[in-house]
N, C-alpha and C positions, 0 to 999 in steps of 0.2 A: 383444547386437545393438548397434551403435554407428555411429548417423549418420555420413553424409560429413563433417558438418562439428567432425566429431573433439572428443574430452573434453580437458580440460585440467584437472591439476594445480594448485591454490591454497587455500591454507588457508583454513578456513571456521568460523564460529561453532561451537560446541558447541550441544546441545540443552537444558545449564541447567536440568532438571529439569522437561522437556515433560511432562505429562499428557495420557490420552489419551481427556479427558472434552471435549467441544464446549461451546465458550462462545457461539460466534457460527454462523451458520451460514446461508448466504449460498444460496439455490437458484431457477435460471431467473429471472435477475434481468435484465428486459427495461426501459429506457428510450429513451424518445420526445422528439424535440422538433420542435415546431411552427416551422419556418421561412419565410422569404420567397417559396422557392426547393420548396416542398413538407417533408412528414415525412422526420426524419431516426434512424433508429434507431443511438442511439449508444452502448447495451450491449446486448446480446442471447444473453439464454440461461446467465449467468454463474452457476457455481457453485464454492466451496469453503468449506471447513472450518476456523474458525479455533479452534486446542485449548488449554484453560486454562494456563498461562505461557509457551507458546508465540509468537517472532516470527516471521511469515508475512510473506514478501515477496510482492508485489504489482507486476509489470516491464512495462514495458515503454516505446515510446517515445511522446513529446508526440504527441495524438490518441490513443489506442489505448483510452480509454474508464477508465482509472483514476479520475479524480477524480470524473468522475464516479459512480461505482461509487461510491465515499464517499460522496458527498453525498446519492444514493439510502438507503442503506443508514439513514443517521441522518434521514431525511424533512427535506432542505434541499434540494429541486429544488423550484425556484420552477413553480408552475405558474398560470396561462401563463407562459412554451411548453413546458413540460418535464411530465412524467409519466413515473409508473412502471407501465407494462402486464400487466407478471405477475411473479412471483414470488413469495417469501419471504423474508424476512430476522428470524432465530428466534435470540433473544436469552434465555436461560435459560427458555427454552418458550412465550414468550412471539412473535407475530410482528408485527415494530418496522413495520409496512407498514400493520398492521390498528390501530393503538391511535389513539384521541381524541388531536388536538393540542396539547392541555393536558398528558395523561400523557406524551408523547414528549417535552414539552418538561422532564419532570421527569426521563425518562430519561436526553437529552442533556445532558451536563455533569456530573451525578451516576456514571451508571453507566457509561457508554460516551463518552470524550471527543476532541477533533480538536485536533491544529495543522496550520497551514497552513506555506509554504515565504517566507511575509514578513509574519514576525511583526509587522514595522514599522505594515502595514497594520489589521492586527488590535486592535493598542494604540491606546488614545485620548491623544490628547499633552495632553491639559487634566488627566488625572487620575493621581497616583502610582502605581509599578507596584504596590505593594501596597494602595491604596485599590480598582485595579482586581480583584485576585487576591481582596480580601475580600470584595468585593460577593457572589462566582461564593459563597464560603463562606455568607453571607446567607442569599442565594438556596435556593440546595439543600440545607445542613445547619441553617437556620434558629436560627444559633446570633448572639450579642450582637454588638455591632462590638466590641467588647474581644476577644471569643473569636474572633472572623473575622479580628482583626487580628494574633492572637496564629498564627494555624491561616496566613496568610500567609507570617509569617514563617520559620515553620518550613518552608512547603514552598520559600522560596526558598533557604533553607540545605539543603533535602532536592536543589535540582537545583546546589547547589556553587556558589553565589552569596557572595562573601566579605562579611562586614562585610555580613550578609542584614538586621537589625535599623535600620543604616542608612539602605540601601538601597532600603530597602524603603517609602522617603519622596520617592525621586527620582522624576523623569519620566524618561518613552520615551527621548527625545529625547539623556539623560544615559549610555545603556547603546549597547555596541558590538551589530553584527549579532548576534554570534555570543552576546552576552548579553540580547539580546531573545529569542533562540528558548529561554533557558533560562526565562525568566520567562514566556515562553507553554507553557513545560511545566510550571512550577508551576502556572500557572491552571490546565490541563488535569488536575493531579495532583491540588487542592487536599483535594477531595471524594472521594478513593482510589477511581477508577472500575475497573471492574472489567477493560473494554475499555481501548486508548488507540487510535488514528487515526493515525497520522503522516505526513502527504503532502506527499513529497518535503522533509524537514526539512534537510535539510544542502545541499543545492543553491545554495543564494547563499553558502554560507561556503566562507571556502578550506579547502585541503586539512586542515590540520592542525587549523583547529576543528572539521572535518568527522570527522574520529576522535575527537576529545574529545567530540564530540558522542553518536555512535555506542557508547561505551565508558558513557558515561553512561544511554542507553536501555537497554543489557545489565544494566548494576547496579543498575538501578533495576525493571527487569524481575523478576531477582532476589530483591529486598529487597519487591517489593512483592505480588508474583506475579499482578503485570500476562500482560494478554497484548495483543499488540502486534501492530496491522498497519502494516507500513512501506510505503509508494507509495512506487516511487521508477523513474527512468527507466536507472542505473544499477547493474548488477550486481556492480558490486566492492562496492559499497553492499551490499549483498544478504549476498556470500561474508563482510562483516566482522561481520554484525547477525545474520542469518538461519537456522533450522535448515532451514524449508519455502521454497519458493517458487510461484507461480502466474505463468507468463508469458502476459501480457493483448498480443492484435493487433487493432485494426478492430474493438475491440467485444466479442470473445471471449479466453475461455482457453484457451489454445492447448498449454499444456503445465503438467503441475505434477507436482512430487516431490520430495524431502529434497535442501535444497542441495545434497551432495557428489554426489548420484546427476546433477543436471542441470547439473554440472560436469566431471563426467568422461564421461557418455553423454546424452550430446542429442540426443534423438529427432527434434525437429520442427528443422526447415530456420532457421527465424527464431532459437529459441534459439541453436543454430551459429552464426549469424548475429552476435547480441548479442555471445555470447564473444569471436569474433574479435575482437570492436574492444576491445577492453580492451587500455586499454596495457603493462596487466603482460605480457601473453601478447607480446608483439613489442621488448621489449626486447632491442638489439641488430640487429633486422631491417634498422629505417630505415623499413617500412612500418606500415601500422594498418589493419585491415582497415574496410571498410566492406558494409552493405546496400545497396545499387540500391535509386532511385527513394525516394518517401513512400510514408507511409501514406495510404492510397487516402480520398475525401470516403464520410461515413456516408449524403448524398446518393444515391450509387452505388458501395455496394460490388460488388467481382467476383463472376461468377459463380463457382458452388464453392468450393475453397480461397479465399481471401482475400488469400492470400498468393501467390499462385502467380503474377504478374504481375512480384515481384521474384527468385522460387525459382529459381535455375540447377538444382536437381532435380524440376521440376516436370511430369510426365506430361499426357499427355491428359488423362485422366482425374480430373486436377485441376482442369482449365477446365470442368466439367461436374457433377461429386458433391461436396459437402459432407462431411466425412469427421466423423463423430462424436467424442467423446471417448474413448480407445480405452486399456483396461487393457493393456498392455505390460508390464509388471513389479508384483508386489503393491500397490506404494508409489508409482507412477508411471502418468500419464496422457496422452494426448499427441494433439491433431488433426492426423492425417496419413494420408492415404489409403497415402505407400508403407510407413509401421509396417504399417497395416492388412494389405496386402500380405503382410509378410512376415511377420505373427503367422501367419494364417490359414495359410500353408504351412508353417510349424514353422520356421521357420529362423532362425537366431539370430544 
């Protein structure tokens, strides 16, 4: 069965020695925030699976409930105004939602860790990047500042920082974009967490640090048998990192299956959607595809689909039912009343 908005051909990560044990595991993961304007639910209902050395991509566009989604998950929603209403979020059996904010804070950084998309912000310009990276060492593996500074260095040489030893005595302020975001991945590395976070990491660099970037998460993934959630609001991102993906819209998961499968048959109308605008796919054209309209305020989302207000496929029947998460294929998921449609009749 193959959406209107057609598969496309493009090379895609490998799966690097996936397992198919659950590290993380994400279920009905509902957040609130309290605004001027009334409650706004700006995840709701969000589930998936992320599998020990495993990179999961995480898509969709600015608004669509991603970051947040992280920062629930590791308990950094500020509350007021933010809450998490229901869920789970089950972290080697444990669920990261229910623990004392003392143990969460031993979790975050140690076992499960974040970078953000401007690292700039996250470094303190008053202190060395490796007095910063030792401290994270201190902290969590309560080991000497000899050994924390020793446990530094090594990790800035582990993310291909030259002359790390050096380096490792400069400020912020000394290192390029694109070698800030590697120093906030040894901060993130330092204490070899079990999880990593990464949202939207290569978006302020250009193209070509944004593969060297990307090529470094793969081998580091690898070598450490990290498993890895990648945010990002681009899909080429996705085809060069990713085995899995989950396309997030308005709050929800909207579609999830093995990269190559939601590259070549895309189910829900938005993922089509995504594809289209990749410039690889229109080389030659002249044209670039686009989505209609934003994503709609978490103030008032649409009735039923969610989507269906930008959907050129969008039935009656969409302005009125919510269409569940709907098994379509073993390995593939997908909220769309017309899959529904056309499971339910056999038709393929």
């Amino acid at each position: 069965m193959t959406h209107p908005g057609g598969g496309v051909d493009v090379p895609v990560a490998s799966s690097g020695g996936m397992s198919d044990s659950p590290v993380l595991t994400v279920s009905d993961l509902t957040v609130e925030f309290d605004t001027e304007v009334g409650t706004a639910v700006v995840v709701q209902g969000v589930d998936f699976v992320l599998q020990r050395g495993q990179i999961l991509g995480l898509v969709g566009e600015s608004g669509s409930g991603k970051s947040v989604t992280s920062l629930a998950m590791l308990g950094l929603i500020r509350s007021p105004p933010g809450r998490v209403t229901s869920g789970e979020v089950r972290f080697e059996g444990r669920d990261l939602l229910t623990l004392p904010a003392a143990e969460m804070r031993d979790v975050r950084g140690k076992e499960l860790a974040l970078i953000f998309q401007e690292p700039r912000r996250s470094l303190d310009p008053s202190f060395s990047v490796g007095y910063q990276i030792a401290e994270v060492a201190r902290r969590h593996l309560g080991l000497s500042r000899r050994e924390a500074w020793a446990r530094a260095v090594e990790s800035l040489d582990m993310v291909q920082i030259p002359e790390s030893a050096r380096r490792a005595r400069e400020y912020p302020h000394t290192f390029s974009g694109g070698m800030c975001q590697r120093v906030m991945l040894a901060m993130a590395l330092v204490c070899r967490p079990k999880v990593l976070i990464a949202d939207e990491p290569t978006t302020a660099l250009d193209v070509t640090v944004q593969a060297q970037m990307l090529d470094l998460l793969r081998e580091l993934q690898g070598e450490l048998g990290l498993a890895i959630l990648l945010i990002t609001h681009d899909l080429g991102v996705v085809a060069g990192a990713c085995e899995r993906v989950a396309v997030m819209y308005a709050g929800q998961i909207v579609e999830t299956a093995p990269v190559r499968e939601i590259f070549r048959n895309p189910q829900h109308p938005y993922t089509a959607g995504l594809l289209a605008s990749l410039p690889q796919n229109h080389v030659g054209s002249g044209e670039l595809g686009a989505i209609p309209g934003v994503v709609p305020s978490p103030h008032a989302w649409p009735e039923g689909c969610r989507f269906h207000p930008r959907c050129s496929h969008a039935l009656d029947i969409c302005r009125g039912d919510e269409a569940p998460l709907l098994q379509v294929a073993p390995d593939h998921q997908v909220r769309c009343v017309r899959s529904e449609a056309l499971v339910l009749r056999g038709i393929e």
